[in-house]
C-alpha positions as CSV (number, residue, x, y, z in Angstrom):
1,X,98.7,99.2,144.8
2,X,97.4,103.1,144.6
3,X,98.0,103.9,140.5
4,X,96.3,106.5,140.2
5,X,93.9,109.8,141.5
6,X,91.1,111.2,139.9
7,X,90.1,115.0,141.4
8,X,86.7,116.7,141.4
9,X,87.4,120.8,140.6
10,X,85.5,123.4,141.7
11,X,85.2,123.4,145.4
12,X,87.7,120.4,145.4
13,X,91.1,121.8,142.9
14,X,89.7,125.7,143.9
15,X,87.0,127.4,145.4
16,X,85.1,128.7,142.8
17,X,81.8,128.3,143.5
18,X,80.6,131.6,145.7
19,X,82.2,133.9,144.2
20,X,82.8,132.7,140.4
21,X,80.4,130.4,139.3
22,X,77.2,132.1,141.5
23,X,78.6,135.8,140.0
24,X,79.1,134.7,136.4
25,X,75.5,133.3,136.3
26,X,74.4,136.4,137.5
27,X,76.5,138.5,135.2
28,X,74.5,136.2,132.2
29,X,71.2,136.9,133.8
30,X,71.9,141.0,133.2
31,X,73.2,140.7,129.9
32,X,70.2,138.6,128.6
33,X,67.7,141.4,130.7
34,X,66.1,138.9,133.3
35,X,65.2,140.2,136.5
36,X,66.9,137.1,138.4
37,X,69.8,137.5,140.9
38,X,71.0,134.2,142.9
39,X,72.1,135.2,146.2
40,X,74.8,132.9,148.5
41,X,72.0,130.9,150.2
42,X,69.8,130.3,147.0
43,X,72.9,129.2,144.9
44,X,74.0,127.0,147.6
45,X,70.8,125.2,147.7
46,X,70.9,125.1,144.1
47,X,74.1,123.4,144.0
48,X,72.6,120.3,145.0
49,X,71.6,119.8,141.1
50,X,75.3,119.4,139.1
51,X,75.7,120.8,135.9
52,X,75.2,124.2,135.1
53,X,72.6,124.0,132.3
54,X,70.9,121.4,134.2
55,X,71.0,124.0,137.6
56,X,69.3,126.7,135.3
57,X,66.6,124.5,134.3
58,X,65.8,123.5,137.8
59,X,65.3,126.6,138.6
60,X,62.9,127.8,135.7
61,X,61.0,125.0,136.5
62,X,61.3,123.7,140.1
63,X,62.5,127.0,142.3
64,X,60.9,130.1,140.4
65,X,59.1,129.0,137.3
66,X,57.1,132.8,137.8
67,X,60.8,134.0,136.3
68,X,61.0,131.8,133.0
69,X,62.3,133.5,130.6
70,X,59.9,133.6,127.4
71,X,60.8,131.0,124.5
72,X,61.9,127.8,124.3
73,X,64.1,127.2,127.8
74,X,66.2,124.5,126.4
75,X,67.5,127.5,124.0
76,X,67.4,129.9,126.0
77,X,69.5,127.7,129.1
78,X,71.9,127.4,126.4
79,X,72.2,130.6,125.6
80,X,72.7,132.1,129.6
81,X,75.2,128.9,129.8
82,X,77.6,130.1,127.4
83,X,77.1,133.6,128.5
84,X,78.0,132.6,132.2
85,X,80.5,130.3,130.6
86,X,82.7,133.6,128.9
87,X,81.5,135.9,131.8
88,X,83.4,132.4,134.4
89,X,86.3,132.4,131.9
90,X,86.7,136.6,132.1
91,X,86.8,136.7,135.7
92,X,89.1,133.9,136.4
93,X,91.7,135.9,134.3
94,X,91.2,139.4,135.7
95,X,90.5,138.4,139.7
96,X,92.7,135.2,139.1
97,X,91.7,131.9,141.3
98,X,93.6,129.8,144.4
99,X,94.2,126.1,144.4
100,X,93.0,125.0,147.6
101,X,95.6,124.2,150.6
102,X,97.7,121.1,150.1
103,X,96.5,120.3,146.5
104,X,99.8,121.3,144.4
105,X,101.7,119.9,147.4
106,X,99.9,116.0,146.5
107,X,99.9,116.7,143.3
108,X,103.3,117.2,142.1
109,X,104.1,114.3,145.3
110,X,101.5,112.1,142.9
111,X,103.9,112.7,139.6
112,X,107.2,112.5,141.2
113,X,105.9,108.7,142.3
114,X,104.6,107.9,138.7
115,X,100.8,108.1,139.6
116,X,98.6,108.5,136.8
117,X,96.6,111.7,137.3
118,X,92.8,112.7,136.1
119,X,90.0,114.9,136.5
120,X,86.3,114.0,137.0
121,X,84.2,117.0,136.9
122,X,80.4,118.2,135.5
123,X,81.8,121.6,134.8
124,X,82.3,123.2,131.2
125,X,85.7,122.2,129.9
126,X,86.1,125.8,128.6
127,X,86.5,126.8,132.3
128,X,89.1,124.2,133.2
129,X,91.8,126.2,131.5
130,X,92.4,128.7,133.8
131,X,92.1,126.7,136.6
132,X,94.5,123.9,135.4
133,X,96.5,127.0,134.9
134,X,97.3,128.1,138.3
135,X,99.4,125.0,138.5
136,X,101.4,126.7,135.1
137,X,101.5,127.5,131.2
138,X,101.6,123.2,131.2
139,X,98.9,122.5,134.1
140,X,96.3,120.6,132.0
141,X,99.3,119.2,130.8
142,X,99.7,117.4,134.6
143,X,96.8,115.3,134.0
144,X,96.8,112.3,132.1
145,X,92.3,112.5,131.6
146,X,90.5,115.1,131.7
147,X,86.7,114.1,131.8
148,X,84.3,117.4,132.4
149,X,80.9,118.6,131.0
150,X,78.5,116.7,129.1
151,X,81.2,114.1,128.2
152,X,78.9,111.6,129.9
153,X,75.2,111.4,129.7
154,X,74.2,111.6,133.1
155,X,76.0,113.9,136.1
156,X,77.0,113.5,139.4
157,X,75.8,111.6,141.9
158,X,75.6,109.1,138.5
159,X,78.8,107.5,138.5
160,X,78.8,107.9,135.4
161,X,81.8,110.9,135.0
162,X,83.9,108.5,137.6
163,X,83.5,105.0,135.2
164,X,84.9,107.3,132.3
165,X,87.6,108.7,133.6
166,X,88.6,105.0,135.0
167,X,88.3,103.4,131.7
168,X,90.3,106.2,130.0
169,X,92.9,105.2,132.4
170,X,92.7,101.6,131.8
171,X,92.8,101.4,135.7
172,X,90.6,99.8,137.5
173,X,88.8,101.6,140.7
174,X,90.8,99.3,142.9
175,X,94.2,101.1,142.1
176,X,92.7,104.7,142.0
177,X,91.5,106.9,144.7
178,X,89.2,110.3,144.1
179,X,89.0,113.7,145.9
180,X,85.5,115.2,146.3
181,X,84.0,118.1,148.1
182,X,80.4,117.5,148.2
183,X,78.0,114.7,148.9
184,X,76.5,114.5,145.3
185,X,80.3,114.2,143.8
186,X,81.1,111.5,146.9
187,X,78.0,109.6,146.0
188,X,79.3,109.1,142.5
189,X,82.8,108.1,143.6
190,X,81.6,105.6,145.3
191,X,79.3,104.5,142.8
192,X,81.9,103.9,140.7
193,X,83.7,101.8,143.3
194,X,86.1,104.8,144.4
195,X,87.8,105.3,148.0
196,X,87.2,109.0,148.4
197,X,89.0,111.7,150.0
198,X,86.6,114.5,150.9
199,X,87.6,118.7,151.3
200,X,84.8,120.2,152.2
201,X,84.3,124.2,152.0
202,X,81.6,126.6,153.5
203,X,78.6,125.2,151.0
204,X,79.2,121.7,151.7
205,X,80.5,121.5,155.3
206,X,77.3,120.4,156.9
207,X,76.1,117.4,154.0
208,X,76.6,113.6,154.7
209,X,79.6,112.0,153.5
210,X,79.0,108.6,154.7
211,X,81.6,106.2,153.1
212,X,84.2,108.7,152.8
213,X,87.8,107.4,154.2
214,X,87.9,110.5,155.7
215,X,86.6,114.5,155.8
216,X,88.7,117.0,156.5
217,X,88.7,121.0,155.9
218,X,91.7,120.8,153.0
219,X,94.7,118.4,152.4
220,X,96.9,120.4,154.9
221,X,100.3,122.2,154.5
222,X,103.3,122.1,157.0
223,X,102.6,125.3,158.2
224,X,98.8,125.4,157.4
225,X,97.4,122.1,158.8
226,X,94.2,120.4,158.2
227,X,91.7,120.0,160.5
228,X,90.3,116.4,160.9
229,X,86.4,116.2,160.6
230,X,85.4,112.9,159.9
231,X,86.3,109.4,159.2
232,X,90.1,108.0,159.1
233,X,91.9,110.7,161.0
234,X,95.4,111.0,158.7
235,X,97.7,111.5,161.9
236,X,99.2,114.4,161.1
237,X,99.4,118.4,159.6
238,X,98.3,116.9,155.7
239,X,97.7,113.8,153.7
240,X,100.6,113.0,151.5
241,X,101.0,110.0,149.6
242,X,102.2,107.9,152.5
243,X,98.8,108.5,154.3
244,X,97.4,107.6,151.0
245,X,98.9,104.5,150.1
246,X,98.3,103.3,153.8
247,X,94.6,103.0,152.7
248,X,94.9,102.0,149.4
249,X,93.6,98.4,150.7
250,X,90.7,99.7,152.6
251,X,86.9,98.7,151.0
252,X,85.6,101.5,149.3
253,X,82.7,102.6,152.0
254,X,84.0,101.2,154.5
């Protein structure tokens, strides 16, 4: 029986990536004086590392080690982190930010049935607040776990953030399904023995989701339906939690 679902955030709760995340890090780059600015392409390339401290060290090291900033990086990644981190949290309140289509719609559908609800994410906890918010003052309070940043050791695709989440629930993955929007965040879903529900969004749209149940543009509306990309096609305008409980026996993978 379905108990409970565990969601991914940015790209999956809101799309934040583009034009959030990418600006804030380059806001954090100008105040600390570096001459680096990541464009749309080059941040969605680097989004294939999770983690924002860990993205900023790939690309001192791996994509443009010409730019790295003098001084010890591990300091100095931790520094532009909590710079983008403030510069994340400043935008989100004065430009505001969208839950994707269909995701209050299951989620308040997912409390009125009893289901346990959680979040699974690599971002910064600081910048879940605003997010959570859109839902209301008492959004985080919707959420039963939240498990985000450096909770866990190792980030997505490690199954690691999915395993803690589960345990906190004292579910096992059997009765819990997860929502993810990009291959690295599927890959640790079903590490962790997850069915998976994947939204993908402009960055993501053309990366493998093998083992997903299904792929679809967002979880529909009535008047705003989904479009069916991949996998188990839900039948209809939106996946609800009828279309959820339907595969709540389906083999994670499968």
């Amino acid at each position: 029986m379905l108990e409970a679902l565990i969601f991914d955030v940015d790209g999956t709760l809101a799309d934040t990536e583009r034009d959030l995340h990418r600006v804030a890090f380059n806001e954090a780059f100008r105040a600390e004086g570096l001459d680096v600015d990541w464009d749309v392409a080059l941040y969605g390339r680097l989004l294939a590392v999770t983690g924002g401290k860990e993205r900023l060290t790939h690309y001192f090291t791996q994509v443009s080690p010409e730019r790295r900033p003098a001084g010890d990086l591990d300091a100095v990644v931790r520094r532009l982190h909590a710079r983008k981190t403030e510069a994340f949290a400043h935008r989100l309140t004065t430009v505001g930010v969208q839950l994707r289509p269909g995701v209050r719609r299951l989620l308040e559908e997912a409390r009125a049935a009893g289901l346990l609800l959680a979040i699974a994410t690599t971002t910064t906890p600081e910048n879940l607040v605003p997010i959570l918010q859109a839902l209301g003052p008492d959004g985080a309070s919707w959420f039963q776990v939240i498990a985000a940043g450096d909770v866990v050791r190792h980030k997505k695709p490690a199954p690691d953030i999915y395993t803690y989440a589960l345990a906190a629930l004292q579910r096992p993955a059997a009765c819990a399904m997860a929502f993810e929007d990009s291959e690295n965040g599927l890959r640790a879903a079903l590490g962790a023995g997850l069915r998976t529900i994947v939204t993908v969004n402009d960055y993501t749209r053309d990366q493998r989701f093998d083992g997903a149940l299904t792929v679809v543009d967002q979880l529909g509306e009535a008047a705003q339906p989904l479009r069916h990309l991949a996998g188990r096609d839900p039948g209809g305008p939106m996946i609800n939690l009828a279309v959820l409980q339907q595969w709540s026996d389906i083999h994670p993978g499968s």
